[in-house]
C-alpha positions, -999 to +999 in steps of 0.1 A: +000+000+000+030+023+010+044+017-025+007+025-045+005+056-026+041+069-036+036+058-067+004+077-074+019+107-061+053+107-075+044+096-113+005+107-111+005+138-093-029+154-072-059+142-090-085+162-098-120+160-081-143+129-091-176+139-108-207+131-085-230+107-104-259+085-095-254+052-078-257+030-105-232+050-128-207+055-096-207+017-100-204+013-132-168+041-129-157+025-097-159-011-117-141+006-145-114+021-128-109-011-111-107-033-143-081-010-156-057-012-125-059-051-126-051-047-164-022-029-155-009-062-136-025-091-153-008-094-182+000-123-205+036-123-192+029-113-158-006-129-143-019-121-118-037-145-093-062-132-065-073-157-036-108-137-019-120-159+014-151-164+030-176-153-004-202-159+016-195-131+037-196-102+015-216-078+005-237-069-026-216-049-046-183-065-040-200-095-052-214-077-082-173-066-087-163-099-087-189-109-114-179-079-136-144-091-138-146-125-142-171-120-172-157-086-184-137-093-218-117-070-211-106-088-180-079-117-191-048-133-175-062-128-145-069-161-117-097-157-089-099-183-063-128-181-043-134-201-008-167-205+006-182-225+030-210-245+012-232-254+044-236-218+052-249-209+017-293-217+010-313-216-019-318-179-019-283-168-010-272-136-031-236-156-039-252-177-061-265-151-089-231-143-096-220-179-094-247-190-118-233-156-143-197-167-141-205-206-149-232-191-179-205-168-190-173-179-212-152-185-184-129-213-173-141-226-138-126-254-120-150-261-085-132-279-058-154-293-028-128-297+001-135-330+019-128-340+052-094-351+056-093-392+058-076-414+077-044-419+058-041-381+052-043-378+092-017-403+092+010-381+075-002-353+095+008-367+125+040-384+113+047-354+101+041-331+133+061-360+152+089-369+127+089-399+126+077-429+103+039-433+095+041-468+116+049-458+150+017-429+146-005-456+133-027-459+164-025-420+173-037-415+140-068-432+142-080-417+178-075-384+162-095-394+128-121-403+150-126-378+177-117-349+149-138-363+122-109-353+099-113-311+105-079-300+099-079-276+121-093-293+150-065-321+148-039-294+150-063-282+182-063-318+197-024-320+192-018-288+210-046-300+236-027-332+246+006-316+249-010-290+270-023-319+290+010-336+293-005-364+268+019-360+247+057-348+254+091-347+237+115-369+253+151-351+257+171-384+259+157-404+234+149-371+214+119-386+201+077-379+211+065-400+236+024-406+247-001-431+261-027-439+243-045-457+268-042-424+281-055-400+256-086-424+249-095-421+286-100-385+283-136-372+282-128-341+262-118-360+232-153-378+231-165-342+215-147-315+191-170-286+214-156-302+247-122-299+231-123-263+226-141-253+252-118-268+276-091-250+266-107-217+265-114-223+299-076-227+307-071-193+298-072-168+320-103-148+328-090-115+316-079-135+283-115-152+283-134-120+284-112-105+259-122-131+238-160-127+244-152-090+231-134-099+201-158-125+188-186-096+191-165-071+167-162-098+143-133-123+130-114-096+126-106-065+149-086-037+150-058-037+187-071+002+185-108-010+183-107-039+205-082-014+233-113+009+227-139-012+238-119-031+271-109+007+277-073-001+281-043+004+265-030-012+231+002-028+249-022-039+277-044-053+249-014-075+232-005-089+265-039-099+278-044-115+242-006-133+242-017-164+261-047-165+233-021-163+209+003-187+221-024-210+223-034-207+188-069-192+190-060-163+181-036-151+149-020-112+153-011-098+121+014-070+113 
């Protein structure tokens, strides 16, 4: 953004005002204008590839964007991958007009459904995560298929809940992870993905809890300004009451 922004001023220069027009033909510019800059990078020997997440999240004319320049002509060299979660997404959802455009229109779509992950994909993932050979992680594989159900994400959150346990530990002599699976299966908490989570949310500390409770109401996504804002603290304060959050992995700090 830092680079745009000296661009624009060094090689552009102070623009002039923009022309106030109705809605629909601000729309039409402000697609324009937008076509034009991707032009600028999508070339035929320089493409350009975009990745948007969570489609189902936005809003009706950023969707009505993204139908404009995947079935511009004008548009080419250009790659959009699109993520959406399908269970969240009904009959009358306003994603799927501009789906249904881009599949009527002369466009090359490729549709991936993401599966959960299966058992010997689990497998690797946990050789992997304990270096060593897909043997030995045979049986720890297959508890955490089946209390997981194959979610990525909460196999990574089981891992981190047994070593937080002391389920699973890294042996200085031998150099090499150690656990008991007799052990792990005994647990409750692995009987249900929700008791998972929820037990370690309730390890954290009750400042880090509530702080928690305050982010998930601004969103997925909040501003340390914002969030400082509505605790009425301090940004610094804010980082360290969220650092156990983080450490834990429920919670990602970018920049």
């Amino acid at each position: 953004m830092m680079l745009l922004r000296c661009w624009r001023r060094e090689a552009v220069g102070k623009q002039p005002p923009v022309v106030d027009l109705l809605p629909r033909d601000a729309q039409s510019r402000f697609q324009m204008v937008f076509r034009r800059f991707l032009g600028v990078f999508a070339r035929r020997e320089h493409p350009l590839a975009l990745f948007l997440d969570d489609l189902q999240w936005l809003d009706a004319a950023t969707l009505d964007l993204v139908e404009h320049l995947l079935t511009h002509s004008e548009v080419g060299h250009l790659l959009l991958v699109g993520a959406y979660r399908n269970n969240e997404i009904g009959s009358t959802h306003p994603l799927l007009r501009p789906l249904d455009a881009i599949r009527d229109a002369d466009v090359r779509v490729c549709e991936i459904v993401l599966a959960p992950l299966e058992l010997e994909d689990v497998n690797r993932l946990v050789a992997d995560a304990m270096r060593c050979d897909l043997e030995r992680v045979g049986s720890l594989a297959q508890l955490v298929h089946a209390k997981t159900g194959g979610n990525p994400f909460f196999a990574i959150q089981f891992f981190s809940a047994l070593a937080e346990e002391g389920l699973l530990a890294f042996g200085p002599v031998t150099r090499t992870w150690q656990w008991d699976i007799d052990r792990i299966r005994a647990k409750n908490y692995t009987d249900n993905v929700v008791d998972l989570m929820a037990g370690r949310l309730k390890r954290l500390s009750s400042a880090t809890q509530e702080a928690l409770k305050q982010l998930a109401g601004l969103g997925n996504v909040a501003e340390i300004a914002t969030l400082s804002l509505v605790r009425g603290t301090t940004g610094e304060a804010m980082h360290a009451t969220l650092r156990e959050a983080v450490h834990a992995g429920l919670v990602v700090h970018q920049g």
